[in-house]
N, C-alpha and C positions, 0 to 999 in steps of 0.2 A: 839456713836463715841466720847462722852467726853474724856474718860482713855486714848485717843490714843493720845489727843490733847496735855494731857499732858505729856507723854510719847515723843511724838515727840519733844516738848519743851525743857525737860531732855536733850533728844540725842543728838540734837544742839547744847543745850549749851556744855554738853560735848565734843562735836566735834572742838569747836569752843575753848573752853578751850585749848585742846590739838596741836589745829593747831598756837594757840597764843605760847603758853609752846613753840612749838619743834622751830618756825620761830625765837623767841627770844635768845633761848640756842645755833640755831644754825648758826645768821646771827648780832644781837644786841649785844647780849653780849659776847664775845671775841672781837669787837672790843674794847666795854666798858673797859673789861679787860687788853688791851692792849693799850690803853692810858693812866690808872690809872698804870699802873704796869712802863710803860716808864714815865712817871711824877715823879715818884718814885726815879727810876734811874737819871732821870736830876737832883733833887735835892738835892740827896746822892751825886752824880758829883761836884756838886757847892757849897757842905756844904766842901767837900775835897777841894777844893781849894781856898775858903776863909779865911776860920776857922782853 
């Protein structure tokens, strides 16, 4: 039963890879994204009207 110990281990982690990967792409980062991209804009806004 050793091969399968590691094998099981493998598939986990893979699993465990992939449910991190899809949770981030699908729930973390767009917001990330949408702070940094509206921060953006504020300070494009406020470089146009000071400067």
């Amino acid at each position: 039963l050793v091969p399968f110990y590691y094998i099981n281990k493998v598939v986990f982690a893979f699993i465990i890879i992939v449910l991190v990967h899809y949770i981030f792409s699908k729930y973390i980062l767009p917001g990330m994204v949408y702070l940094l991209v509206s921060r953006i804009f504020i300070v494009e806004d406020l470089e146009d009207i000071f400067y």
